[in-house]
N, C-alpha and C positions, 0 to 999 in steps of 0.2 A: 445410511450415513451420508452427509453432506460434506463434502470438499469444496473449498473455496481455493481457488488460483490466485494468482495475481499476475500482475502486467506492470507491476510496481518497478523493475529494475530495469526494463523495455523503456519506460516512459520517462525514468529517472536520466537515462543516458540520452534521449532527445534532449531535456532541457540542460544537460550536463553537471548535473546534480550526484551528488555523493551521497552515500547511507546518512551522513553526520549533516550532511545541508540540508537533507528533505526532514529529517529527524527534528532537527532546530526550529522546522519552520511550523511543522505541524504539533512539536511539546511534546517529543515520545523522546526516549533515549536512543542512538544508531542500533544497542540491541535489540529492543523492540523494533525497529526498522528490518534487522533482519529477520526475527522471527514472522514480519510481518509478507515480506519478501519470498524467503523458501513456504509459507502456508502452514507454518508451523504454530501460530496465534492466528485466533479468527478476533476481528476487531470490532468497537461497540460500532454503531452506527455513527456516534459522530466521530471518531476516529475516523473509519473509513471516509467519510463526508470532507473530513480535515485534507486526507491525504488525495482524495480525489481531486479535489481544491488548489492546495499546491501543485500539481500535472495538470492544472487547467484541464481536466477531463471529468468525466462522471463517472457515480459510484458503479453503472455497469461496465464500463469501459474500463478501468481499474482491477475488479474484483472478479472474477468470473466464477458460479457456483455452481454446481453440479452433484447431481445425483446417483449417489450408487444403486 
């Protein structure tokens, strides 16, 4: 099984960003932001690509995936 992390609420409070701001900027609703947040939705590629974008960082530095 595959788990994906995220770094998504770490990376949101450097730029001082809100669920509803990073949400708006990459066209998901702040619920999908949180599911996206706790690892609870794994995201298509260009999502994650979106959201990496907005945190000015990369889909690795973002997403972290791991191996059971």
């Amino acid at each position: 099984m595959t788990i994906i992390n995220t770094r998504i609420k770490e990376l949101r409070a450097r730029y001082n960003l809100t669920q509803d701001d990073l949400a708006d900027k990459v066209g998901v609703t702040r619920q999908t932001m949180l599911y996206l947040e706790k690892g609870k939705y794994n995201p298509s590629l260009v999502l994650a690509y979106k959201v990496a974008k907005a945190l000015n960082s990369t889909i690795e530095e973002v997403f972290i995936i791991e191996e059971e």
